[in-house]
N, C-alpha and C positions, 0 to 999 in steps of 0.2 A: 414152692412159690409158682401163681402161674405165670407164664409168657406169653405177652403179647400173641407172639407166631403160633402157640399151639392153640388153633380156631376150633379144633376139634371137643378141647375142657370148657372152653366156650359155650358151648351149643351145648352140650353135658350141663352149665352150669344153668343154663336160661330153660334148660325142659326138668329140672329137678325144681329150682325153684318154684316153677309155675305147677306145677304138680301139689307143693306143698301149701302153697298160700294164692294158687288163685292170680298172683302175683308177679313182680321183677324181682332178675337179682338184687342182689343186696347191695348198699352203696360203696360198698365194698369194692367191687367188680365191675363194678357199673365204665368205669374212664376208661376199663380195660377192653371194653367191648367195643370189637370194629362196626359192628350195625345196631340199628334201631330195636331195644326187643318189644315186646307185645304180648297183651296179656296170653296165660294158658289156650280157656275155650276158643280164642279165636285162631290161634296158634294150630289148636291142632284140626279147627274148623278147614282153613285153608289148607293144612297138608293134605287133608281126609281130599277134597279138591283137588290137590295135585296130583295126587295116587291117582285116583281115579282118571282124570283128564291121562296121566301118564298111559296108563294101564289103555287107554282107549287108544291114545296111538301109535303104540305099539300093536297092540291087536290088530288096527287097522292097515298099518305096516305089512304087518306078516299077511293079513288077506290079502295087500294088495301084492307084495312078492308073490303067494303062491298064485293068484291069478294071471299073474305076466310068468311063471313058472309053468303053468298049465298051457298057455298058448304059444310058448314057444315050441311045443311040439304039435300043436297043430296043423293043419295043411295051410298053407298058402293061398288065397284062391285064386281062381287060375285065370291068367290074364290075356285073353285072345291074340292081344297087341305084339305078344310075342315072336308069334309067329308072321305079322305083319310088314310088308314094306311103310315104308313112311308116308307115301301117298295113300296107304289104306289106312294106316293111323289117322291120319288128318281127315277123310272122309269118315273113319268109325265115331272120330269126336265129334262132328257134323259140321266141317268146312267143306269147303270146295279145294280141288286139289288137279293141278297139272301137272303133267310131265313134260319136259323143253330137254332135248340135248343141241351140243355148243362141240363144235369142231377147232379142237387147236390148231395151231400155225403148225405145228409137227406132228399132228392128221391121229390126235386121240380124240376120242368121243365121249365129251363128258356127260355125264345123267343132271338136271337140275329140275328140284320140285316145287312148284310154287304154292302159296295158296293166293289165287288173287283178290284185292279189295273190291269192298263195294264202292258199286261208281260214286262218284263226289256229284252234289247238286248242280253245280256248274258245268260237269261234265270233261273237267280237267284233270288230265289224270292223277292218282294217288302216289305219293314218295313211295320208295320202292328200298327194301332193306335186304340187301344179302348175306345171311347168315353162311359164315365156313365153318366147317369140322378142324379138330385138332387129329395127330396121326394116329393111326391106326382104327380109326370114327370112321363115318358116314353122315350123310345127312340125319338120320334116325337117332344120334345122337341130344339132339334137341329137341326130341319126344319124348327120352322117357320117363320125364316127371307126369306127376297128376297134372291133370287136363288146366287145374288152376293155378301151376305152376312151370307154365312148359311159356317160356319164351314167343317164339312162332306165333301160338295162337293167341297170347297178350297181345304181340303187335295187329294182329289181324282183327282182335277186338279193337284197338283204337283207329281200324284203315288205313291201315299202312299195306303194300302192295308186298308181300314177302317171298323173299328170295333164298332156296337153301341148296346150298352148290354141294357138289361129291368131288376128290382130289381124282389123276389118274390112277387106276389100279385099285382101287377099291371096289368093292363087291356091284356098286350101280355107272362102275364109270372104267366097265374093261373090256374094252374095246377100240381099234383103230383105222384106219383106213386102207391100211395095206398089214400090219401086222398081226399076228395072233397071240393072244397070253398064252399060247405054248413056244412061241418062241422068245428065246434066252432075248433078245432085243429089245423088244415090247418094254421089261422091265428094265431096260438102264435109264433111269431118272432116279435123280433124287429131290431135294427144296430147291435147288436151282431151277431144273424146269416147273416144277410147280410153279415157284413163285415167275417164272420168264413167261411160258404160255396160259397154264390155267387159269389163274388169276386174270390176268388183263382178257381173257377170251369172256367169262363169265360178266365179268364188269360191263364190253363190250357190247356184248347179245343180248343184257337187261337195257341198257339202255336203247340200245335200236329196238327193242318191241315194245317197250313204254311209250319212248318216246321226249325222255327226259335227260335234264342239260347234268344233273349230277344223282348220286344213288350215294346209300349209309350203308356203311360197313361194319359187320359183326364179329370177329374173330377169336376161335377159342385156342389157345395154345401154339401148335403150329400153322394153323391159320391165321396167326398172328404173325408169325416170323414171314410165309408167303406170303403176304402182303407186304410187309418193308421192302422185300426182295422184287416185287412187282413194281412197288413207287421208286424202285432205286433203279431198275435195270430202264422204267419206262416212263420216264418225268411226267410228261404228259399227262397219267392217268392221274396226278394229285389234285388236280382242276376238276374231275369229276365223283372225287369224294368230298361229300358235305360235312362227312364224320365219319371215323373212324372210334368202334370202341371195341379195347384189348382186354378178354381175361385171361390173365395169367399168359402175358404173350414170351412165345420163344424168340430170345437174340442170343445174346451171352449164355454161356451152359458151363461157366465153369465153376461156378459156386452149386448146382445140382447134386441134391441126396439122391435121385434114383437111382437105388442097385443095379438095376440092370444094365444101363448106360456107362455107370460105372467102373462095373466088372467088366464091359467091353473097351476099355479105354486102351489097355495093355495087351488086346488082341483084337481087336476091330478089323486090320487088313488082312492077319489070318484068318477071322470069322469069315469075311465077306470074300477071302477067297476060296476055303472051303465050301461055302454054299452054291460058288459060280461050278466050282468043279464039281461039285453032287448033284447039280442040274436043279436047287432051289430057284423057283423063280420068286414066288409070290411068299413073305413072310406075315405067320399070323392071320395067316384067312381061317376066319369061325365059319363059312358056309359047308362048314363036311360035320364029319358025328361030331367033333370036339365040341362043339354048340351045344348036342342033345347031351353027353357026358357033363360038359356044366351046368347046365338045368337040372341034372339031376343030382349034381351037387349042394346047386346053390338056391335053385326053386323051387323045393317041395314045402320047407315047414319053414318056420318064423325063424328057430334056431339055425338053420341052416344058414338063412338069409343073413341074420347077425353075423353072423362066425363070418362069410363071406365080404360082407362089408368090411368088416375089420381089418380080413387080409388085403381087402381095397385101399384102405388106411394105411397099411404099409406104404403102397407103393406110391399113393397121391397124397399122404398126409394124414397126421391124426385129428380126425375131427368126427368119433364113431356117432356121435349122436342126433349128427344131421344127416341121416341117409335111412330113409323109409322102409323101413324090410320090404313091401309090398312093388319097392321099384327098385331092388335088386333086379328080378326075373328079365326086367326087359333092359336094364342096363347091360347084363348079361349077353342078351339077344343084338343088339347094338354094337358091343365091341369088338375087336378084333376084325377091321372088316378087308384085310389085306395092304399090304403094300411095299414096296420092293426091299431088298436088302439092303442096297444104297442107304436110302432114307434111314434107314435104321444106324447104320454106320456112320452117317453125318450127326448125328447125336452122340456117338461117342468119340469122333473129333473132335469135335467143338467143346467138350468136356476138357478133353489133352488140350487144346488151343489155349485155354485160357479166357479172360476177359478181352473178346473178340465176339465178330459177327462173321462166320466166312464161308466164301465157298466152298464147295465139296474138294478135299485133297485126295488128289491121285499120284501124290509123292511128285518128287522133283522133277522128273522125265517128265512126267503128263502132264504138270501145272506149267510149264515151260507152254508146250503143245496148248495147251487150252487157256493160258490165263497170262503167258507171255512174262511169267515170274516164277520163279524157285518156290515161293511159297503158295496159298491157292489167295484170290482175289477177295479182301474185306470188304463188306458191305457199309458203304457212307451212309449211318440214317440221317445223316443234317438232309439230303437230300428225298428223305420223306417230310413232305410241307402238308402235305393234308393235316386236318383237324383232326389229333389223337388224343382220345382218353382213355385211360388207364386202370384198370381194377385188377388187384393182386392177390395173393392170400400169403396172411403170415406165417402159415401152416403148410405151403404148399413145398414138396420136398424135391417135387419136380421143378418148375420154375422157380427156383429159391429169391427172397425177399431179396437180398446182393443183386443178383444177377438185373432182375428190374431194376434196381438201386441204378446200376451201371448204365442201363436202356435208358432211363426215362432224360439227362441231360443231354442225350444224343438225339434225340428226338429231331428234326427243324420245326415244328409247329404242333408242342405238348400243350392243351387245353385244359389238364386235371389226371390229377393221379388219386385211386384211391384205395388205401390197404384192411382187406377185412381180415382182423387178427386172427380169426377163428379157422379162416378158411384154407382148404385145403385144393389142389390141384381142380378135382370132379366136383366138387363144390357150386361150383358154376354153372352147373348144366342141373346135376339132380338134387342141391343141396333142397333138405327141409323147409329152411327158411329164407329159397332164393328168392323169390318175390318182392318180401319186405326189405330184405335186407339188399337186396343187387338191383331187380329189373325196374321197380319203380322209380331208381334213380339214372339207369339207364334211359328207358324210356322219355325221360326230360332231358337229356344231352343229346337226344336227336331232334333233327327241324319235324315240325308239325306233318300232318298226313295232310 
């Protein structure tokens, strides 16, 4: 007897019939049959049709694997930019490009690159937007997508006056008035003074050479946390942001996947005294061979560059197929661009802290000494009023989705939040499809140029 469920006697029964008479099965069989049948020649008309159509994309499959097979051992081609400062970037794409340093209130010298706008018809000056780096970045950071994808020169296409700051201690902003990066001093800073001098210094010095009553703010990661720490330590300055906008901004660190931060959680104050007593000043500075050793890891061929990306995925999130093999090379060239041990340690505090925003802890004795409490001093964001918007990634393992969760009702004047699921930490800066997906919507939450 057949069974309904066995489809297999089925099809056995509608290609024998049709073989024999040209015809259907019999009416017999027929109520038993889950689909339509049809006569023989057109039956096996259409398979002849589907074989073939099959047969062609697969073929077409397998050419197209082995030609993405064949070019992942290709060479790379080689991108000049690499070896470029961000001011030569900007000039290699054919902008115009200054260099401005800005003196903190505690005598560091910071680097900042502009590109300036074309003059306005009326002759009034252009809105002016200062892009920050996240840690361990540079300005060069927000170069290294394609030229049609790179932030900076978006704004500069629509005349906007752009502004791209360096933190202290980074590879264009090490230098001070009286001290030297070889001495152990130089480097005791952490996000506290970032966000207490550099931040307000930079804010500051655009607007006195502008000329303008407020400036937009761009912040990627912890250039987002020094800025809260800026509007919180220095009220005043929330008068002269028109807008702020956040990707993937640091506050809360204690929902963060990053291993690394992680693994320093349970020895952070050994790490960081280790490194005092080895005479570490500067951590993760790319400007010595480790630069040319990654390049030649991760810059010569397509595969290289993949494999490289991936392990980038680790660290900021998995989203491999938004990251260009061909701007691997100069993200490469971009990161790691120094900065104190400190900073690094306040990352893995704030991990242990919990759902908190706080200052750097130097344990019970020292936070007495500097913060006049047992514990180190939390930052109030009700007391950031500036206009903040928000863009996060659901993929980001560094800023994890929680942790924003926590930021954004702390906020004192949140404007929009917006989470791209896809997105990952670096996303932001060199994703594939940041244009469409991120700066076009950026670019309309800022005031006109």
């Amino acid at each position: 007897m057949i069974l309904p469920q066995h489809t297999e006697l089925f099809c056995l029964c509608v290609l024998t019939s049709s073989l024999l008479s040209n015809g259907y099965c019999s009416s017999a069989f027929q109520f038993r049959l889950p689909f339509q049948t049809v006569p023989a020649r057109k039956l096996f008309t259409e398979w002849r049709k589907k074989d073939v159509g099959v047969k062609k994309l697969l073929h077409d499959q397998q050419l197209n694997e082995n030609v993405q097979e064949a070019r992942l051992f290709d060479r790379l081609p080689y991108n000049v930019e690499i070896s470029y400062t961000p001011t030569q970037v900007i000039r290699h794409r054919g902008y115009p490009a200054e260099v401005h340093h800005v003196t903190t209130d505690d005598g560091y010298i910071l680097e900042l690159h502009r590109i300036p706008a074309k003059p306005s018809l009326d002759g009034t000056p252009r809105k002016a937007v200062l892009l920050q780096h996240g840690n361990l970045q540079s300005s060069g950071e927000w170069l290294v997508n394609f030229p049609n994808r790179t932030l900076p020169l978006l704004l500069a296409d629509k005349s906007y006056d752009v502004w791209l700051g360096n933190f202290r201690g980074n590879r264009f902003s090490r230098r001070h008035v009286t001290l030297s990066p070889k001495q152990t001093d130089f480097w005791r800073f952490s996000w506290d003074e970032i966000g207490n001098f550099d931040i307000p210094a930079l804010i500051n010095y655009i607007l006195s050479v502008t000329g303008l009553p407020t400036i937009s703010y761009i912040g990627h990661s912890l250039g987002c946390g020094v800025f809260f720490i800026a509007m919180v330590k220095h009220p005043e300055l929330n008068a002269k942001i028109d807008a702020m906008i956040a990707f993937g901004p640091v506050s809360s660190f204690a929902h963060s996947n990053a291993l690394v931060f992680r693994a320093m959680t349970s020895f952070g104050k050994a790490i960081d005294t280790m490194f005092r007593r080895i005479g570490t000043r500067v951590f993760m500075d790319n400007t010595g061979k480790g630069h040319y050793f990654q390049q030649l890891l991760c810059g010569q061929t397509y595969q290289q560059a993949n494999l490289c990306a991936k392990f980038l995925n680790i660290y900021a999130g998995w989203n491999p197929h938004n990251t260009h093999p061909e701007v691997v090379p100069t993200t490469i060239a971009n990161s790691q661009q120094g900065t104190s041990v400190a900073v690094l340690a306040q990352f893995a505090q704030n991990v242990k802290a919990g759902e908190t925003f706080q200052a750097y802890d130097y344990g019970p004795k020292g936070n007495r000494i500097r913060y006049g409490t047992k514990k180190p001093l939390e930052y109030d964001l009700k007391k950031v009023t500036a206009p903040v918007y928000v863009y996060s990634g659901g993929n980001d393992r560094i800023v994890s989705p929680k942790d924003v969760d926590w930021l954004l009702p702390r906020l004192g004047n949140l404007k929009r939040s917006v989470r791209i699921k896809s997105y990952n930490h670096e996303d932001f800066v060199w994703g594939t499809d940041v244009k469409e997906t991120l700066y076009d919507s950026v670019m309309a939450d800022l005031p006109p140029p």
